[in-house]
VMD Tcl script that builds the backbone (N, CA, C; Angstrom):
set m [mol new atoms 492]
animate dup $m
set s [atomselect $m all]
$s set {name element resname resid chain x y z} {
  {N N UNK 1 A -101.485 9.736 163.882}
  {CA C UNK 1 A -102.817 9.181 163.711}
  {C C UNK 1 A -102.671 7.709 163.327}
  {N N UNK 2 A -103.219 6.793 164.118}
  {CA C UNK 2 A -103.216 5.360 163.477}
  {C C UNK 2 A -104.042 5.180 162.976}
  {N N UNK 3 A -104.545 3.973 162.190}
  {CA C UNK 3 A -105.123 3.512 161.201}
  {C C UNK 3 A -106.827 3.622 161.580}
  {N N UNK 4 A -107.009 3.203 162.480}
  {CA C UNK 4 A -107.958 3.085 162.988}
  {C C UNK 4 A -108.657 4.917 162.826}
  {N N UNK 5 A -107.921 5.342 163.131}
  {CA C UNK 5 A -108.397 7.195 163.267}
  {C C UNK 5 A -108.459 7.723 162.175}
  {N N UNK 6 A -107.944 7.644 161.014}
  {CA C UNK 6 A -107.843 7.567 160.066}
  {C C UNK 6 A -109.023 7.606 159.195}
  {N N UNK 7 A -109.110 5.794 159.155}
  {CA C UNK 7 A -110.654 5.639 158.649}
  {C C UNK 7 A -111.551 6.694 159.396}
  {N N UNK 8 A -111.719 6.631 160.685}
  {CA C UNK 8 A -112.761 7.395 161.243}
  {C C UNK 8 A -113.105 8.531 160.506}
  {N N UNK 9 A -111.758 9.469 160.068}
  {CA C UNK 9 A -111.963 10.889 159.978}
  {C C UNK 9 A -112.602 10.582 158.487}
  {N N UNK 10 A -112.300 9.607 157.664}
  {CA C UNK 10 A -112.497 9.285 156.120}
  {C C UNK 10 A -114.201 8.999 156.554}
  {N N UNK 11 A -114.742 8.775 157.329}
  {CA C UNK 11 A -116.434 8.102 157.322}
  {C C UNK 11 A -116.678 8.874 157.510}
  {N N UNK 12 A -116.756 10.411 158.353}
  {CA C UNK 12 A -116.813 11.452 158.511}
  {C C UNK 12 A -116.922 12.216 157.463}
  {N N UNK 13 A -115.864 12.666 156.983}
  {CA C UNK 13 A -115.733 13.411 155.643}
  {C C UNK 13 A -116.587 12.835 154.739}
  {N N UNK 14 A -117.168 11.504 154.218}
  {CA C UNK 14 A -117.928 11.179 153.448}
  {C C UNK 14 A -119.384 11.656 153.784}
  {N N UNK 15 A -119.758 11.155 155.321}
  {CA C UNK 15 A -121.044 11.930 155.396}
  {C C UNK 15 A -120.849 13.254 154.710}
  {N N UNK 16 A -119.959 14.038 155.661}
  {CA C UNK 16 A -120.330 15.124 155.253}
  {C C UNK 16 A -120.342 15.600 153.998}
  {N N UNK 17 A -119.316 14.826 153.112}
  {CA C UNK 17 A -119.517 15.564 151.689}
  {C C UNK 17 A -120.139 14.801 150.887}
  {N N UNK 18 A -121.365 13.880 151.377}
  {CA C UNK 18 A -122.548 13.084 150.520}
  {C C UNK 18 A -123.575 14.168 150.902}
  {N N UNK 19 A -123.389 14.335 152.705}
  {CA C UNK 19 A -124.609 16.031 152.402}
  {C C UNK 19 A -124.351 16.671 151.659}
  {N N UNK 20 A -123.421 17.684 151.370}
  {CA C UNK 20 A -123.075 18.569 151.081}
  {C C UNK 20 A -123.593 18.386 149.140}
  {N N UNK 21 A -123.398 17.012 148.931}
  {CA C UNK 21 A -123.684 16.956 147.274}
  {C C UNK 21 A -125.264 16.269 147.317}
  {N N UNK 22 A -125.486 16.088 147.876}
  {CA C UNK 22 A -127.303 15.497 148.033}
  {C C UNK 22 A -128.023 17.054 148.005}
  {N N UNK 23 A -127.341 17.859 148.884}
  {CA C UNK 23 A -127.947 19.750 149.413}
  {C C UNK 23 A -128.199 19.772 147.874}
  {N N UNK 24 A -127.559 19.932 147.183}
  {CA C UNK 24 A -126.993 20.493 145.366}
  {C C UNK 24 A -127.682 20.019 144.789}
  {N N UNK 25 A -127.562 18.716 144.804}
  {CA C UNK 25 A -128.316 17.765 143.755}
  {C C UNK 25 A -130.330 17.718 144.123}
  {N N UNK 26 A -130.406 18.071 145.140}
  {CA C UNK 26 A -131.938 18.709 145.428}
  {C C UNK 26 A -132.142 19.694 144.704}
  {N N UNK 27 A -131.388 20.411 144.353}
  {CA C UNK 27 A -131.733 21.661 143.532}
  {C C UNK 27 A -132.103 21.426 141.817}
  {N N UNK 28 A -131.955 20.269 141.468}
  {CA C UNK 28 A -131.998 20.096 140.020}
  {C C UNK 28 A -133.461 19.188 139.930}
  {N N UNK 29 A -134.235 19.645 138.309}
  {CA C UNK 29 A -135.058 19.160 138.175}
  {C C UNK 29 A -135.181 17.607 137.721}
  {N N UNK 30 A -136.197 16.909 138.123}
  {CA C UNK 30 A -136.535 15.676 137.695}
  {C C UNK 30 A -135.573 15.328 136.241}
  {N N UNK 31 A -135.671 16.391 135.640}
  {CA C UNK 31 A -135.174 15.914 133.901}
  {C C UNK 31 A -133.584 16.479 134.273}
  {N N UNK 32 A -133.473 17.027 135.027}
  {CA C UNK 32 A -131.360 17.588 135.029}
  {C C UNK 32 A -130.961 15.937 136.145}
  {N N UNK 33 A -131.992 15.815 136.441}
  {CA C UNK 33 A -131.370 14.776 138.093}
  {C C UNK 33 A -131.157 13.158 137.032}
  {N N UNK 34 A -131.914 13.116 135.815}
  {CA C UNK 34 A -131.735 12.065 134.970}
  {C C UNK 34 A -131.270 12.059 133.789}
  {N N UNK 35 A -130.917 12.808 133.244}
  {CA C UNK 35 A -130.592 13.601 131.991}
  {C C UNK 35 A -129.407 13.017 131.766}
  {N N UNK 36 A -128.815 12.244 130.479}
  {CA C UNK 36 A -128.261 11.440 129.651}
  {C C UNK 36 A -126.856 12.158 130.103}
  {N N UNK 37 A -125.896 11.595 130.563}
  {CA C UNK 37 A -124.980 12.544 130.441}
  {C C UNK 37 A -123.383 11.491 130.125}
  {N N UNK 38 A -122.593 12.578 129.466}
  {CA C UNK 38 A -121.038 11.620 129.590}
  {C C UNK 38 A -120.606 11.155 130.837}
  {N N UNK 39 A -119.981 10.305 130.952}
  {CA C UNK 39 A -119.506 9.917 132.501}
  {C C UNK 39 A -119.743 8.337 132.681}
  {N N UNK 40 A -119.435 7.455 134.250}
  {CA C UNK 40 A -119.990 6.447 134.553}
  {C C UNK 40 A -121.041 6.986 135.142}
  {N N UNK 41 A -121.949 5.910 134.219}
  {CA C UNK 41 A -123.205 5.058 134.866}
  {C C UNK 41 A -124.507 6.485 134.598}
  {N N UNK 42 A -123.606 7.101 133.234}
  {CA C UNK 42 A -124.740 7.662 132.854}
  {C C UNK 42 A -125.607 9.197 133.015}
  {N N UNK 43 A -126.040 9.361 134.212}
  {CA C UNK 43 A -126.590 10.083 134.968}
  {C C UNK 43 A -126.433 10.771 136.426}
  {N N UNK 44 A -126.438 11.151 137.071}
  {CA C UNK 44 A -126.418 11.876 137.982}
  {C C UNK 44 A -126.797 11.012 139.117}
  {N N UNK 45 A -128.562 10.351 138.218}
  {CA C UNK 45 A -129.327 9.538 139.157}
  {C C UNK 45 A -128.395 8.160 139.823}
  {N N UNK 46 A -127.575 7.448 138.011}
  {CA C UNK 46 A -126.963 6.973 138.324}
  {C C UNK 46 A -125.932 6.850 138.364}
  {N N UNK 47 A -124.847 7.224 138.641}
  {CA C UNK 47 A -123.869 7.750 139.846}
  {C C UNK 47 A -124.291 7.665 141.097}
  {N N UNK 48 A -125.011 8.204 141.554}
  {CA C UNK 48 A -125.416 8.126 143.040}
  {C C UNK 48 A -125.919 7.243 143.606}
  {N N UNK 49 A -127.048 6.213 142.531}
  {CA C UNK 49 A -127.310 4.887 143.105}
  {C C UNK 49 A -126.058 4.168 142.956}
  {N N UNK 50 A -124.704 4.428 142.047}
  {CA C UNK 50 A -123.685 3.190 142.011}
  {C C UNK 50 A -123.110 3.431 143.062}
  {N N UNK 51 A -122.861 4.852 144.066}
  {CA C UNK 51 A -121.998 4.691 144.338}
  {C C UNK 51 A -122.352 4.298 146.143}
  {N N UNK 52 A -123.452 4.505 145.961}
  {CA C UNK 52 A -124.454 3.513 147.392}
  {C C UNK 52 A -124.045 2.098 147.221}
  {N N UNK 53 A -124.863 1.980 145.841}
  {CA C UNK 53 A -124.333 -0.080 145.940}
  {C C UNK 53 A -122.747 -0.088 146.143}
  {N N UNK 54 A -122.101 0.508 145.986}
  {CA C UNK 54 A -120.937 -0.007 145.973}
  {C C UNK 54 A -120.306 0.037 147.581}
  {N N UNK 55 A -121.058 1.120 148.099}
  {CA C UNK 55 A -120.888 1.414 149.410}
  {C C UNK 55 A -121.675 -0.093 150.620}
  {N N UNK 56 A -122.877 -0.369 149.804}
  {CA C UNK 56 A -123.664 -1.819 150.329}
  {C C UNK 56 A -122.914 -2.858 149.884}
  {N N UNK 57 A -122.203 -2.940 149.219}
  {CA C UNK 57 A -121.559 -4.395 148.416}
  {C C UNK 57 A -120.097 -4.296 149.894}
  {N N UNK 58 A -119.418 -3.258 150.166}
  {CA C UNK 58 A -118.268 -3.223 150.628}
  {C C UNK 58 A -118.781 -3.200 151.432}
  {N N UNK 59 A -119.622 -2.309 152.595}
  {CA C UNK 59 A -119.908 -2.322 153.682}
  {C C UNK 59 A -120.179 -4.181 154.342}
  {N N UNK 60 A -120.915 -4.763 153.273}
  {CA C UNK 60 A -120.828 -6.383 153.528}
  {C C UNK 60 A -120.009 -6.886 153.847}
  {N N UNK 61 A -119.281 -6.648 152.780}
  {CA C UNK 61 A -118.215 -7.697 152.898}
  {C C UNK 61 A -117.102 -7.429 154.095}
  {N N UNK 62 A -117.068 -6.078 154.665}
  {CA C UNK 62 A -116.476 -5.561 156.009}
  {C C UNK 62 A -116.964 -6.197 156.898}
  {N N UNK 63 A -118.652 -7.062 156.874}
  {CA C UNK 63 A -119.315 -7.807 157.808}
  {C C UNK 63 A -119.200 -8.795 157.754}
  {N N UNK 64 A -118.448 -9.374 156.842}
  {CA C UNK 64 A -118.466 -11.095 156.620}
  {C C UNK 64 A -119.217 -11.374 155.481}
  {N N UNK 65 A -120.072 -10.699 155.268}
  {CA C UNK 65 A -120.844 -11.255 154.016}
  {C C UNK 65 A -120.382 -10.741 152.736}
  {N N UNK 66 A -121.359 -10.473 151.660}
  {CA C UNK 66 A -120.855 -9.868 150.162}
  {C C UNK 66 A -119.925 -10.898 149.510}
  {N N UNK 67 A -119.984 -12.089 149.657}
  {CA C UNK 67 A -118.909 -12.512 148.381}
  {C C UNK 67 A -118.961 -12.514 147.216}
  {N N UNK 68 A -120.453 -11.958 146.803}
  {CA C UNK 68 A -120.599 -11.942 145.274}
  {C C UNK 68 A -120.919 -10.843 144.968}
  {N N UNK 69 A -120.701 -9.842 143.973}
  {CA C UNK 69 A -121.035 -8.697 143.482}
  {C C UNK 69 A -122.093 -8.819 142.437}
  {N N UNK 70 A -123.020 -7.850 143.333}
  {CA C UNK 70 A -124.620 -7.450 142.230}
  {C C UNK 70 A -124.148 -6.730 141.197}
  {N N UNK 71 A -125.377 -6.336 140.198}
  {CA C UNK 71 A -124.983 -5.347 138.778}
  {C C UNK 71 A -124.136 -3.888 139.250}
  {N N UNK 72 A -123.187 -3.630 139.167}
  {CA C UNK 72 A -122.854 -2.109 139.629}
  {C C UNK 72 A -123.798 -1.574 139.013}
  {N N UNK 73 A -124.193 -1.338 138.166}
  {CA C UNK 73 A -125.120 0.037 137.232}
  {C C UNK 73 A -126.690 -0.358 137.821}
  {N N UNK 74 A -127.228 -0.913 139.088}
  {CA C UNK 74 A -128.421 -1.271 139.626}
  {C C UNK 74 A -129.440 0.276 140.145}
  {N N UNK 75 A -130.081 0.621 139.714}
  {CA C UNK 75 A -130.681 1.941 140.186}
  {C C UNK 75 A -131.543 1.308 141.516}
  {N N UNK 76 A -131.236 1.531 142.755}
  {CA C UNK 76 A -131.873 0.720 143.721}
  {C C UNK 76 A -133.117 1.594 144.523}
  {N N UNK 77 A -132.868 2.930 143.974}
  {CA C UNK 77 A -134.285 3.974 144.064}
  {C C UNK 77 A -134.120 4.821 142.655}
  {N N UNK 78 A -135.613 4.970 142.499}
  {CA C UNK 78 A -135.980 5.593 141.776}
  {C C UNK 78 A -136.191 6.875 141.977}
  {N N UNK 79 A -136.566 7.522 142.890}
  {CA C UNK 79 A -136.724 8.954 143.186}
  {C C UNK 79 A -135.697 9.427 144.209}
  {N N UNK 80 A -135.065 10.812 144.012}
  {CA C UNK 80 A -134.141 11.387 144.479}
  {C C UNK 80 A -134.253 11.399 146.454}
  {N N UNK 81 A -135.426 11.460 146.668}
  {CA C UNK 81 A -135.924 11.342 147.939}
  {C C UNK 81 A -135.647 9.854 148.587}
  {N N UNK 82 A -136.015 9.049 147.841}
  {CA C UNK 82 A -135.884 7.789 148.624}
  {C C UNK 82 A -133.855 7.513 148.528}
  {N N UNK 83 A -133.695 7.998 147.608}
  {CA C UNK 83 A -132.468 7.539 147.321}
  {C C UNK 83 A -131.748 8.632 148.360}
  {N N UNK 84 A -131.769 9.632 148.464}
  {CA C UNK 84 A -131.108 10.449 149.555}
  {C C UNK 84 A -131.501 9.968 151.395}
  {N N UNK 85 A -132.539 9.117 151.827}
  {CA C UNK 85 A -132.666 9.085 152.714}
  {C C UNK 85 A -132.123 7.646 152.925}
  {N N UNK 86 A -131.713 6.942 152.013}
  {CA C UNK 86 A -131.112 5.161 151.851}
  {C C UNK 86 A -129.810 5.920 152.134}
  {N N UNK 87 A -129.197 7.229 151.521}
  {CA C UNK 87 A -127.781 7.284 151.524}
  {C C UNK 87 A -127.551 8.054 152.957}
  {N N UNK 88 A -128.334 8.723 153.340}
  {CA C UNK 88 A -128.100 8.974 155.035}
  {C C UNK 88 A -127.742 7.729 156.204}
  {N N UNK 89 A -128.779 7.382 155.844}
  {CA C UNK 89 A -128.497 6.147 156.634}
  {C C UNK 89 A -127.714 4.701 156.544}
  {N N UNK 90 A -126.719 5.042 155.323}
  {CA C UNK 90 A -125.922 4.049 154.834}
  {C C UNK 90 A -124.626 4.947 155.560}
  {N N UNK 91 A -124.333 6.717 155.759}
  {CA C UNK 91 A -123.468 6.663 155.692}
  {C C UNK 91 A -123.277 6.717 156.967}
  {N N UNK 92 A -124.334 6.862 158.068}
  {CA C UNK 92 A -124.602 6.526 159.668}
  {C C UNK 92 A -124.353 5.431 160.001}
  {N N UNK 93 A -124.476 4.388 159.289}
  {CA C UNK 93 A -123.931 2.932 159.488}
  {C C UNK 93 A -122.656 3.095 159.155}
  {N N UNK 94 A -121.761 3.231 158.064}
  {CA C UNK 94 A -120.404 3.462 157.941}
  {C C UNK 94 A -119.553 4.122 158.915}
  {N N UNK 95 A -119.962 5.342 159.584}
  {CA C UNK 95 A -119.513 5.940 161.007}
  {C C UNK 95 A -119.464 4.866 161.948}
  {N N UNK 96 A -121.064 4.209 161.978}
  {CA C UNK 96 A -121.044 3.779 163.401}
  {C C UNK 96 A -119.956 2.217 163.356}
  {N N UNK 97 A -119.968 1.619 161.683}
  {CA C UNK 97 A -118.997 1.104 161.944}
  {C C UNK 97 A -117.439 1.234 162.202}
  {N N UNK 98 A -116.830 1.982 161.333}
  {CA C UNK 98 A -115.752 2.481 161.712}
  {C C UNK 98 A -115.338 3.156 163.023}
  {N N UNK 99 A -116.369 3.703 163.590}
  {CA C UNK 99 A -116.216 3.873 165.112}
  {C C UNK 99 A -115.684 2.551 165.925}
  {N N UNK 100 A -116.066 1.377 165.296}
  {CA C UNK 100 A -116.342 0.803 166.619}
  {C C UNK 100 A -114.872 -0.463 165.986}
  {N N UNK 101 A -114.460 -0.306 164.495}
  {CA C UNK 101 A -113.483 -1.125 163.810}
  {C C UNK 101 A -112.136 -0.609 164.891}
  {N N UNK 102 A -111.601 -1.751 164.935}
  {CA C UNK 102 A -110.171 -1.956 165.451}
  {C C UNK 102 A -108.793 -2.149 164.664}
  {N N UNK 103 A -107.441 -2.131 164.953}
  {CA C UNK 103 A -106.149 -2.585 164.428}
  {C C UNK 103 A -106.895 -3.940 163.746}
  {N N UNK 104 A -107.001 -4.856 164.562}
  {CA C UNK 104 A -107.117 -6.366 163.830}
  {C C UNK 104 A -107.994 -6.267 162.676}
  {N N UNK 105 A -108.986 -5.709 162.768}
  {CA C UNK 105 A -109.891 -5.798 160.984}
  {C C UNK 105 A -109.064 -5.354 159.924}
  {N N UNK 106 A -108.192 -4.179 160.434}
  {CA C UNK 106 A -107.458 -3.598 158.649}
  {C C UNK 106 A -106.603 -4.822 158.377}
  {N N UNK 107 A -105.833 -5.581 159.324}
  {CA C UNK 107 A -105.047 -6.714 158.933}
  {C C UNK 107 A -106.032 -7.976 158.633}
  {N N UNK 108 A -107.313 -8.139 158.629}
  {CA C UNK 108 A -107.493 -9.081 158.299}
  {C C UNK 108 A -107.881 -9.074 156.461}
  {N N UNK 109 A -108.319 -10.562 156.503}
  {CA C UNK 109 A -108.688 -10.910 154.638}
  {C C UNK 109 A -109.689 -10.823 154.524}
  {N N UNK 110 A -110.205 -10.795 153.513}
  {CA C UNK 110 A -111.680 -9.806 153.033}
  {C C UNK 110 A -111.669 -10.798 151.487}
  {N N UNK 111 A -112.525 -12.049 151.832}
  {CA C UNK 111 A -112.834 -12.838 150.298}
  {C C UNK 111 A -113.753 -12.256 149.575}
  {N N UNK 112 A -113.907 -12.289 148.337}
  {CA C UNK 112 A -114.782 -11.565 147.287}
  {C C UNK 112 A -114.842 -12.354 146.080}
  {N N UNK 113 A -116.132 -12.072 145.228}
  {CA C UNK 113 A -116.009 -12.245 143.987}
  {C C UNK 113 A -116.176 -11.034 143.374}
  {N N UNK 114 A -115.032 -10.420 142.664}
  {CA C UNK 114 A -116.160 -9.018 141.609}
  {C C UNK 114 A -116.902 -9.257 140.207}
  {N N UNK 115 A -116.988 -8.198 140.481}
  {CA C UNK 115 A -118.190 -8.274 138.926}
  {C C UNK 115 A -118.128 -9.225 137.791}
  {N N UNK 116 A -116.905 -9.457 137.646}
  {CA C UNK 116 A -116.753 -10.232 136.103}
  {C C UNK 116 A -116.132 -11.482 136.824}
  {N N UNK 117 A -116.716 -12.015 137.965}
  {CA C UNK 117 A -116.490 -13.490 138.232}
  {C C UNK 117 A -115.095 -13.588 138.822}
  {N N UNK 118 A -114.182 -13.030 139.036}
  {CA C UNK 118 A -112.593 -13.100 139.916}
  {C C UNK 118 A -112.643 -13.096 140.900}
  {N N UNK 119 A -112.073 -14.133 141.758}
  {CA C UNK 119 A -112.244 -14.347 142.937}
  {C C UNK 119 A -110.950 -13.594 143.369}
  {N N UNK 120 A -111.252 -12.978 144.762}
  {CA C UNK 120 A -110.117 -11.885 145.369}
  {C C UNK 120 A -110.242 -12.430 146.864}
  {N N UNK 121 A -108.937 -12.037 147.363}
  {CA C UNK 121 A -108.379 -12.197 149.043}
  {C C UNK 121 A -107.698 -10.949 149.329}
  {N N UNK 122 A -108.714 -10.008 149.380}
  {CA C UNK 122 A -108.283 -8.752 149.854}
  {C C UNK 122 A -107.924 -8.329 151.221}
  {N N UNK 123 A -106.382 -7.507 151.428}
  {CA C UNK 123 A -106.263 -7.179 152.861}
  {C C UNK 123 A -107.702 -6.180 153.303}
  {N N UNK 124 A -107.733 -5.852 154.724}
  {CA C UNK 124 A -108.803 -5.324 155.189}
  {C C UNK 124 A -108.336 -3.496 154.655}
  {N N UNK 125 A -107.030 -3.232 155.050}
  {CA C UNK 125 A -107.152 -2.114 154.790}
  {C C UNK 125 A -106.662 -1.185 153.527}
  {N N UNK 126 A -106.454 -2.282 152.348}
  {CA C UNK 126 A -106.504 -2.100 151.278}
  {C C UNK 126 A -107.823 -1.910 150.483}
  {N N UNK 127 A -108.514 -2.683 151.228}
  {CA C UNK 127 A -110.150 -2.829 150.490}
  {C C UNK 127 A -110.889 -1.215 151.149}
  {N N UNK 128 A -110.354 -1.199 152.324}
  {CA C UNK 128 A -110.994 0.089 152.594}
  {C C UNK 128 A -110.508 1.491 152.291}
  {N N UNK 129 A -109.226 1.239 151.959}
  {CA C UNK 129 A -108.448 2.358 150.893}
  {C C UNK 129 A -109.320 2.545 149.694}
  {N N UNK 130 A -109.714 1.495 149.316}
  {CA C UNK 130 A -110.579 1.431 147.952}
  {C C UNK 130 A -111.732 2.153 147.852}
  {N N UNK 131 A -112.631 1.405 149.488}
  {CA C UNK 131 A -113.566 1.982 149.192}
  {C C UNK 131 A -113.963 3.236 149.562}
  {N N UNK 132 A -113.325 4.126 150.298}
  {CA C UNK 132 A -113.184 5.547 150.451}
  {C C UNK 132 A -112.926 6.264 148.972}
  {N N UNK 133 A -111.850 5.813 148.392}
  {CA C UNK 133 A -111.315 6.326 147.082}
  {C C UNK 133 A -112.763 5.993 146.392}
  {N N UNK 134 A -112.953 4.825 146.097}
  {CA C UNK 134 A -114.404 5.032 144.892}
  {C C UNK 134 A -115.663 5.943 145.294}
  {N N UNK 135 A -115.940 6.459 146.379}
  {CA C UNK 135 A -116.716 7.448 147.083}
  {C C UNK 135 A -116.086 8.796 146.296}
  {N N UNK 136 A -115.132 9.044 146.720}
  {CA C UNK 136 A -114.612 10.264 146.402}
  {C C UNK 136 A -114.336 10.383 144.964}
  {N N UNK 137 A -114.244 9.593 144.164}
  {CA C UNK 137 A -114.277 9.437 142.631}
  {C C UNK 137 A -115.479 9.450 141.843}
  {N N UNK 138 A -116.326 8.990 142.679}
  {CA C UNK 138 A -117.632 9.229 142.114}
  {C C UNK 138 A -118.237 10.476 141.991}
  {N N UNK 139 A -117.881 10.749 143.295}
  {CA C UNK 139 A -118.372 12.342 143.725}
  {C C UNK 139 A -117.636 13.403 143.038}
  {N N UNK 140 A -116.770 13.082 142.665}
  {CA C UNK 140 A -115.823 13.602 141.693}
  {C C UNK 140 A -116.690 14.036 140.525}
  {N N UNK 141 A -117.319 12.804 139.737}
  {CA C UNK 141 A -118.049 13.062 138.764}
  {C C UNK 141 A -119.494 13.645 138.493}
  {N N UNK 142 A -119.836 13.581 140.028}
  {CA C UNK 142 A -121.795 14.077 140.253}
  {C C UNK 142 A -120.905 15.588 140.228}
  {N N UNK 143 A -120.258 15.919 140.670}
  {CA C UNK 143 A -119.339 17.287 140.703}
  {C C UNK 143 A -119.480 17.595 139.539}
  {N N UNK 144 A -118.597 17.562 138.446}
  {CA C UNK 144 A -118.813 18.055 137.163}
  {C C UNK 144 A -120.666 17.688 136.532}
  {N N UNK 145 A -121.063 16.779 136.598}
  {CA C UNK 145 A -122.131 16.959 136.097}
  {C C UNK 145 A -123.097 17.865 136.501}
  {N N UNK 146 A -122.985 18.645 137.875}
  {CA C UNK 146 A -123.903 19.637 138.698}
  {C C UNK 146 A -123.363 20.496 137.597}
  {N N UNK 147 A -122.283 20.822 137.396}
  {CA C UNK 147 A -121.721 22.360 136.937}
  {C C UNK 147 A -122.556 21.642 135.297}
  {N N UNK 148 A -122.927 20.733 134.447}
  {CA C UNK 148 A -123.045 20.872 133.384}
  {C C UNK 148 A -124.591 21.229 133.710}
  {N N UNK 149 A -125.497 20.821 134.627}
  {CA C UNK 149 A -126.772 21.542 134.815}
  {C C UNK 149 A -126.868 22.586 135.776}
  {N N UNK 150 A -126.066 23.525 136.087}
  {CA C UNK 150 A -125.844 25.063 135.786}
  {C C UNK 150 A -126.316 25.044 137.481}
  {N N UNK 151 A -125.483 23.976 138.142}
  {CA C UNK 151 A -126.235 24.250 140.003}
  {C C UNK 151 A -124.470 23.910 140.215}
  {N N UNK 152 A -124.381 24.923 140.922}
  {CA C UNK 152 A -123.086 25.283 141.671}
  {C C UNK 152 A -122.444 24.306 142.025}
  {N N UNK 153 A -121.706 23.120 142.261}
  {CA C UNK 153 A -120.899 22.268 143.170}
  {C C UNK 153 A -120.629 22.617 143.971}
  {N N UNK 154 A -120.776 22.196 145.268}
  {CA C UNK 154 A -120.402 22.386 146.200}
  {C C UNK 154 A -118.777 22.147 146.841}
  {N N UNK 155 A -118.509 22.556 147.611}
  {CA C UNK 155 A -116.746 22.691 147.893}
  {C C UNK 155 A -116.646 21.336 148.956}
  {N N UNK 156 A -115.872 20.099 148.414}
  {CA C UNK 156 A -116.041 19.102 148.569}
  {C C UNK 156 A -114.239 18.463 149.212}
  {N N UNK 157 A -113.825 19.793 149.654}
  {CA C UNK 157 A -112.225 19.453 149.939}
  {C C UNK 157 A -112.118 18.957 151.081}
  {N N UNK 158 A -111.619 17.735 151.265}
  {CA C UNK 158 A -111.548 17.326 152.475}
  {C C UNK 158 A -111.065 18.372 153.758}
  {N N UNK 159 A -109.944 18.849 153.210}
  {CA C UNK 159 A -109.735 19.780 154.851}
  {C C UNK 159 A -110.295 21.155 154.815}
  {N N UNK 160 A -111.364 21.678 153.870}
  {CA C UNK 160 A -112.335 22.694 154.192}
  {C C UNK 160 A -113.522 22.184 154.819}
  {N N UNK 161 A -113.586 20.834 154.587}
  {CA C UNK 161 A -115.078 20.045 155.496}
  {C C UNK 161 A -115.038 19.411 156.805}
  {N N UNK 162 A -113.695 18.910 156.892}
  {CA C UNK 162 A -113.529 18.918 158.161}
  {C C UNK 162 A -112.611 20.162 159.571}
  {N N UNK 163 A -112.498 20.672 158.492}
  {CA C UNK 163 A -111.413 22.746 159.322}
  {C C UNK 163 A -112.119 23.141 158.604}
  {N N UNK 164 A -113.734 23.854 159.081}
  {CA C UNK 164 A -114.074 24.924 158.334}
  {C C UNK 164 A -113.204 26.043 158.969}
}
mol reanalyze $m
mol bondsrecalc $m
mol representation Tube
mol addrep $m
C-alpha cells in the first residue's frame, strides 16, 4: 500500500467511525451531551466541536491556507444537530480530498502557526499522521465519556469498520 492509499483508507475509517460515534452520541440527553466532565475540552459537546476545528484548521492548511490557529476549545455549534451535520460534511470533504491527494503533497511543507504563537514547517505527511491520530484520540475520549453516561460505545476498531 503506498502512501497515498493509506491516507485514503484513514479518511474512510474516520467517516465511518465519526458515524458510528455521532449514532451514540444522539442517544444522550441535552444535559448528558453537555454535562461537566473529566477529560479535554470538558464535555462531550466539547470534544466534538474541538475535534472538527481541528479537523477545519488542518484541512486548511492541506489547502494552502490556515497559518494561524483559532481557540482550540471554540464551540462552533451549539446544538448536537447542527454540529453533526457540519461534521458529515467536513468528513466528505476529507475523502474527497484525499481521494484526489497525490505522492507530491505528503512530501511537501505545510507552514503554520500553533496555538501558543510557534511558527512550524511541517512535512505534508507528518502533519497528516497527526491529524488522523488527533481524530482518533479524541474519539478515544467521547468513547469513555458515552460509557460514563450509561450509552454503550460503539466498536470503533479500525479493522472491524473497515472488515466487517
Amino acid at each position: 500500500m503506498n502512501t497515498s492509499d493509506h491516507f485514503r483508507m484513514l479518511a474512510r475509517y474516520n467517516r465511518i467511525a465519526n458515524d458510528r460515534l455521532y449514532e451514540k452520541c444522539a442517544e444522550l440527553s441535552l444535559e448528558e451531551y453537555k454535562r461537566e466532565r473529566s477529560g479535554s475540552f470538558g464535555s462531550i459537546q466539547g470534544l466534538l466541536n474541538h475535534i472538527l476545528v481541528g479537523d477545519r484548521i488542518w484541512m486548511s492548511r492541506f489547502s494552502g491556507g490556515g497559518r494561524m490557529t483559532p481557540p482550540l476549545h471554540s464551540i462552533l455549534f451549539e446544538t448536537f444537530a447542527e454540529l453533526r451535520t457540519a461534521r458529515a460534511e467536513q468528513d466528505a470533504l476529507i475523502e474527497a480530498f484525499f481521494a484526489r491527494a497525490g505522492e507530491d503533497f505528503y512530501r511537501s511543507l505545510i507552514p503554520y502557526r500553533n496555538n501558543l504563537g510557534k511558527d512550524y514547517l511541517e512535512t505534508a505527511s507528518v502533519a497528516v499522521l497527526h491529524f488522523f491520530n488527533h481524530q482518533t484520540h479524541h474519539r478515544g475520549q467521547v468513547h469513555i465519556m458515552l460509557s460514563q453516561a450509561d450509552v454503550r460505545p460503539p466498536s470503533l476498531d479500525l479493522h472491524r469498520i473497515l472488515n466487517p
